[in-house]
N, C-alpha and C positions, 0 to 999 in steps of 0.2 A: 255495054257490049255492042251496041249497035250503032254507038258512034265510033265505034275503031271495024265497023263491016261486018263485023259475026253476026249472024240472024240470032236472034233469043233462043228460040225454039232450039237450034241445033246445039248452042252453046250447053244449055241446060240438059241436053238429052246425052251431052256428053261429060258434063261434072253429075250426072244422076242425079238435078235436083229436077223442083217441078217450077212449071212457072211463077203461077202463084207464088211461091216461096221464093221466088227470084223480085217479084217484083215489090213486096212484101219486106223486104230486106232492102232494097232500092230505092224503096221511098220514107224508111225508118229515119227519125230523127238521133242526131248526134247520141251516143250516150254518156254519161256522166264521167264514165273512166275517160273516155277518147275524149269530152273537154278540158277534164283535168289536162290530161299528156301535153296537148298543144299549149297549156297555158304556163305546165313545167317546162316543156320545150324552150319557148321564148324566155322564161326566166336563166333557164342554163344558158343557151345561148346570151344572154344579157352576159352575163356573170364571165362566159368563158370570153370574149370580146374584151370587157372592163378589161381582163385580164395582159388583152395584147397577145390572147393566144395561149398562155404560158400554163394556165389551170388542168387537170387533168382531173378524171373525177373526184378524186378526194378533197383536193382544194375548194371545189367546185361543191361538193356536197358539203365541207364546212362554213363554206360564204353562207350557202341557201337555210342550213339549220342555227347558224351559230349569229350568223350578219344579217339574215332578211327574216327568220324566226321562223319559215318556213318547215313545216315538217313531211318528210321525204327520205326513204331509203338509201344509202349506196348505191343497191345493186341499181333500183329504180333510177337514178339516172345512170350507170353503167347500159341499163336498156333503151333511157332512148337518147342516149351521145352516140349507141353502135353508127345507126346510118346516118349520122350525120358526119361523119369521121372525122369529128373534133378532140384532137390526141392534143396533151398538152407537151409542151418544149421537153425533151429529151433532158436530162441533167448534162451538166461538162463533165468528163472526167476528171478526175484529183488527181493528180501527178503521185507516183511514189518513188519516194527518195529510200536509197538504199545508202545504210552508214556502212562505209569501209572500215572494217577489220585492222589492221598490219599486222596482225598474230597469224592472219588466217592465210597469208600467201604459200 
């Protein structure tokens, strides 16, 4: 907070916390889930690149459980692809052909 200008004191007195628990939280070490995330992160990101782009989460959650034996939810990476905004390639559409009738003119 105080390297982007906000005094601590005022920051905190305005999210209602207290210092101590500002700085307490500040100086906390990584936790186990947020090492996980970054190190799922890089793996999706691996997988969606390989890809060329094209993977979207499903492909992307088959590669990591089924190709790297990784185990990991959908939704879980649905959660952390949101902000990275790695959408895989849209499908083309399939043309549809219509058979003509000559009974039906």
């Amino acid at each position: 907070m105080a390297s982007e200008g906000l005094p601590v004191q005022a920051a905190c007195r305005l999210l209602e916390v207290s210092e101590s628990g500002y700085y307490d939280w500040h100086t906390r070490p990584p936790s186990q889930r947020s090492i996980r995330h970054a190190w799922l992160l890089d793996q999706i990101r691996a997988v969606h690149a390989a890809s060329r782009g094209t993977y979207g989460c499903g492909r992307v959650h088959a590669e990591l459980t089924l190709g790297l034996g990784i185990t990991v939810g959908y939704n879980q990476i649905e959660l952390l692809k949101a902000p990275c905004r790695d959408q895989g390639a849209a499908r083309q559409p399939t043309p549809k052909t219509q058979t003509q009738d000559p009974d039906r003119r």
